[in-house]
N, C-alpha and C positions, 0 to 999 in steps of 0.2 A: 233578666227576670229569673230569678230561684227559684229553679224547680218545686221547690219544696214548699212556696206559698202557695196556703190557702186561698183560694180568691172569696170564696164567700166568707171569709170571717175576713177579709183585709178590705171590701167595698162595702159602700153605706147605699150604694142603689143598682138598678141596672137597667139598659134601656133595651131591654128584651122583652118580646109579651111575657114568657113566663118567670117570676118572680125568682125560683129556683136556678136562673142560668145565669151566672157569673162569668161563662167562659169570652175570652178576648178571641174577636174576628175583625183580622184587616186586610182589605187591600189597597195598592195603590190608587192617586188621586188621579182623573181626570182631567184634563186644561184644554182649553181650544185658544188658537193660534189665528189672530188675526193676519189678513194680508199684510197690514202695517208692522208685520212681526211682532206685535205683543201678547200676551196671554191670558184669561183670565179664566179663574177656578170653572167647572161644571157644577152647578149644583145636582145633588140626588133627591129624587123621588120616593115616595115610600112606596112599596108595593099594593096592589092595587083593590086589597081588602084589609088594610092594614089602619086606614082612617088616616087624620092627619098628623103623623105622625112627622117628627120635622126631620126630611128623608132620612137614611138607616140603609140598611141592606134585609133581603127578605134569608132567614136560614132553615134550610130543611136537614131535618135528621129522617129518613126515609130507612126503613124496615126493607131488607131484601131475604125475608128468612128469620131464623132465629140470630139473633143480633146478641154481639158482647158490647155494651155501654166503653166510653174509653174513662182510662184511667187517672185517679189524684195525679197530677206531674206529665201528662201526655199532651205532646204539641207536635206538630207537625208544618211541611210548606208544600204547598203544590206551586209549578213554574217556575220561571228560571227570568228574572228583571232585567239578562243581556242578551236574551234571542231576541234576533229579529228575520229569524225566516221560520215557514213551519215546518213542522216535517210529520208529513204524512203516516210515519211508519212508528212513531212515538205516541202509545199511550195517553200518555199524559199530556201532549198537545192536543189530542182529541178529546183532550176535557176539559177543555178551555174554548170558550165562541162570545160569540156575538152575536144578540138580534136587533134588527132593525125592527123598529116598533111603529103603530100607525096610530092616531088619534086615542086618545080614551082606553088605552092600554089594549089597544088592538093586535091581533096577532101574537098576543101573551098565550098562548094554550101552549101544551107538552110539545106539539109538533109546532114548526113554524111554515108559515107559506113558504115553498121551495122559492132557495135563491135569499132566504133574508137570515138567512142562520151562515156567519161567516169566520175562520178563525182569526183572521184581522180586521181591524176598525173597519165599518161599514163606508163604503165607496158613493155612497152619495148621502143628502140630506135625508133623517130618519125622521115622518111627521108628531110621532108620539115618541121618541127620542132611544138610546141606547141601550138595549138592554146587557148586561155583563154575565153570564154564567160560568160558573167553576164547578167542578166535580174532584172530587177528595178522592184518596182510593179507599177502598175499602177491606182492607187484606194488609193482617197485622202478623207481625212473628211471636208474638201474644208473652216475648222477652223487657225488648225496652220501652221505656218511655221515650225516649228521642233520640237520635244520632247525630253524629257531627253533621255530616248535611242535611238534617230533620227530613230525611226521607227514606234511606235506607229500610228505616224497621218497617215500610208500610208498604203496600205493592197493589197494583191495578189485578183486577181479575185477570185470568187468561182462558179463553172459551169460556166464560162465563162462570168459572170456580176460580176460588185463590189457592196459589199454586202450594208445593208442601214446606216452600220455606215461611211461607205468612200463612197458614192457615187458618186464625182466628177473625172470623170474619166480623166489621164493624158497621153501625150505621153508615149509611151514606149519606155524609155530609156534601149536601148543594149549596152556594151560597149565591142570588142572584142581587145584582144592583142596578140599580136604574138610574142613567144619565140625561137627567134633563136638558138635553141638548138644543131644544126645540128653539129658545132663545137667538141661537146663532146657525139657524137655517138660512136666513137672511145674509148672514155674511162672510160663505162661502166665497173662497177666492174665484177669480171670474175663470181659472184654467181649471177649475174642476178639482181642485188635488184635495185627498181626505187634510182636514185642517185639525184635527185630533192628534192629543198628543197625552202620555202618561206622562206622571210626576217625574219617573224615574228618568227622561229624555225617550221613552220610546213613541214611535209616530206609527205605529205599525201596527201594535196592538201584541204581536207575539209575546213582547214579556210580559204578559200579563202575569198575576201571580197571587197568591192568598197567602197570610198565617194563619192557622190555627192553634190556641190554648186554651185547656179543658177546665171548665169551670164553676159545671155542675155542683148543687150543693150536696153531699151525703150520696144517695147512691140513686136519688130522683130521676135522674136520665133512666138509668137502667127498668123503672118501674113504667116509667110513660112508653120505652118499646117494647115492653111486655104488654103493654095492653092500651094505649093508644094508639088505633088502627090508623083512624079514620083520616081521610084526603085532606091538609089544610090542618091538621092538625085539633079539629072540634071533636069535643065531648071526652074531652081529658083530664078527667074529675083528678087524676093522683099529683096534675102540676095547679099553681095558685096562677090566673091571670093578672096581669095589673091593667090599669086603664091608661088609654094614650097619655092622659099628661100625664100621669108619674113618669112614662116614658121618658116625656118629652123635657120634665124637669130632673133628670138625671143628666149634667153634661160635665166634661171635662175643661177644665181652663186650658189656655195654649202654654205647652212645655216652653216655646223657642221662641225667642223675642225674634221674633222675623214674618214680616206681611206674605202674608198667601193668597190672599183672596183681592176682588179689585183687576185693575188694570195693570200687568207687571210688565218690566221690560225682558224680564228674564224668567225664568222656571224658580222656585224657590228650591234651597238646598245643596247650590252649584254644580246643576244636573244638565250638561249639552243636549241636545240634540243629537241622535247617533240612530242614522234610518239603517242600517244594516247596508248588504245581507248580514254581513262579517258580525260575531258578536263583539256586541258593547265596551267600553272598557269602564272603569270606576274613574271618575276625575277625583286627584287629590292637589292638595295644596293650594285651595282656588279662593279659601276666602268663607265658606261657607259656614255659618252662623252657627255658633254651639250655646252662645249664656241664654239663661235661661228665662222666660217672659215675668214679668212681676205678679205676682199673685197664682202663679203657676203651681203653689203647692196647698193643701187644706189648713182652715185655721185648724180641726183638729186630725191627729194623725193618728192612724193605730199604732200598738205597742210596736217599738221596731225591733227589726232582727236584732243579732249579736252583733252581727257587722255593721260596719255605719253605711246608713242609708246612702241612696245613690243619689244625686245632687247635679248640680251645674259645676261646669269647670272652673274652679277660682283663678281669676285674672286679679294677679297682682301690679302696681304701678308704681314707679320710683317714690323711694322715703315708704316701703314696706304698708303701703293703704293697699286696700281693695277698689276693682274699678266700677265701674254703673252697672248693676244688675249681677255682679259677683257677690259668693256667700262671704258673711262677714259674722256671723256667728252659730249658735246651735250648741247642744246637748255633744260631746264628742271633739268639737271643732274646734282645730289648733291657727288654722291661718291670721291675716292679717283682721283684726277687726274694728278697724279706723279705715271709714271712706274717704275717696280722692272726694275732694270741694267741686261741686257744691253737693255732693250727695250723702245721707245720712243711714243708719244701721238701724233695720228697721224686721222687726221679730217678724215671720209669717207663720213660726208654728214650735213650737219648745227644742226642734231638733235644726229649724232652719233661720235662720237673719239675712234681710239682703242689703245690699246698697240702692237704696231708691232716692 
């Protein structure tokens, strides 16, 4: 992603309550792991005043003082996707947990009942399902926009100031997700052993991990923590609400022709299993899916950069054709633009063609 996109002039929606917030928040997916060794996705939850919202994660921009808004181009990562042990004495794994939750979004309050706030997946069946929390640091060097390991320019307080290399102190970004895990209370392995697993191959929960990119429109963040106190975020006249369906009809089509959801035999992504302690490694060369899903891109597109747009990997196949689901034409595009038989070249949007 370029830095230097706009995100509210380059999106047509957002499924955020306030209208004004374009910024991208992700983290990894959840899966629970049958006995029978197969997996299948976790659905999420919406948060618990949120309405029916078709689940999302809840995000808090929390005021600790006078606050600097971040900046056009500023992203950031909390965690690290190949720990699997914690460490006590890190920061930043103390801003990473887990709550076990009980019925009816029980045990959601600031504090949790001792014993249900964990920094690995929770060790037995949760009856209101999993809750996720992250904590952002809040302590900027008030220089870049991001660093090569998107983390350097930002720092955790220390005794509860940011120290004199980041001393620009920023909202603190919370972001909680809830895993409706309640489904598969039932079919917990009979030895007991946590059956939770991240996307990534972790079972652990350690690598947990967030992105954040800043996506605020004009300087709107900065005005609602100047003067949007109040807990939950009510009576915020300077941001626009939307109503849950606009939310909820804001979605993404899937980038990557490849099943996620369902009964898998495998993690999607060609992601092992890798329970620590030792960290992780990356598996390469395994197979794991790159072209891109059909309908994956907008019939209409905003203006594109100078450079050409970012696209699927063009697979070409003997006698110079394109194969199923590679690009075969567009505004820019030199490659092959004859598909292998029986598939045809088929526009999705003035910059992009595929083979469907």
């Amino acid at each position: 992603m370029d830095p230097a996109n706009d995100l509210p002039s380059l999106s047509t929606c957002t499924t955020c309550t306030f209208k004004e917030d374009f910024s991208n928040y992700w983290t990894a997916v959840l899966y629970f792991q049958h006995p029978n060794g197969t997996f299948k996705r976790v659905p999420q939850m919406p948060g618990q005043y949120l309405g029916n919202a078709n689940g999302g994660m809840t995000i808090y921009y929390i005021q600790t003082g006078k606050v600097i808004a971040f900046k056009k181009g500023f992203r950031m990562i909390v965690g690290n996707p190949f720990l699997r042990q914690y460490d006590p004495n890190s920061a930043e794994a103390n801003s990473l947990n887990f709550r076990c939750l009980t019925e009816n979004y029980g045990n959601g309050g600031v504090v949790g009942t001792p014993g249900s706030d964990s920094h690995t997946l929770p060790n037995q069946p949760c009856s209101g399902g999993i809750r996720s929390q992250i904590v952002f640091p809040t302590c900027w060097d008030g220089i870049n926009l991001d660093t090569p390991d998107h983390k350097s320019h930002t720092s955790y307080t220390i005794n509860g100031a940011c120290p004199s290399t980041h001393p620009v102190v920023l909202p603190e970004l919370f972001i909680e997700t809830i895993w409706d895990t309640t489904s598969f209370n039932s079919m917990w392995p009979s030895n007991g052993k946590q059956p939770f697993v991240f996307s990534m191959g972790d079972p652990v929960g350690v690598g947990q991990h967030a992105d954040y990119v800043f996506g605020w429109k004009g300087d709107s963040l900065q005005k609602a923590m100047d003067s949007c106190n109040d807990a939950g975020g009510g009576n915020c006249n300077v941001l626009t609400t939307q109503s849950i369906n606009a939310i909820n009809a804001c979605v993404q089509a899937p980038r990557v022709a490849e099943t996620t959801d369902g009964w898998l035999p495998s993690l999607p992504g060609c992601n092992p299993i890798q329970a620590g302690p030792g960290t992780a490694t990356q598996a390469i060369g395994c197979g794991a899916v790159t072209t891109a899903a059909p309908g994956s891109y907008p019939s209409v597109t905003p203006t594109p950069p100078a450079t050409t747009p970012a696209g699927p990997i063009t697979t070409q196949v003997p006698g110079n054709t394109a194969a199923h689901w590679a690009q075969c034409g567009g505004q820019g595009y030199s490659g092959p633009t004859v598909c292998a038989a029986p598939y045809t070249c088929q526009a999705q949007n003035p910059y992009y063609s595929q083979c469907l």
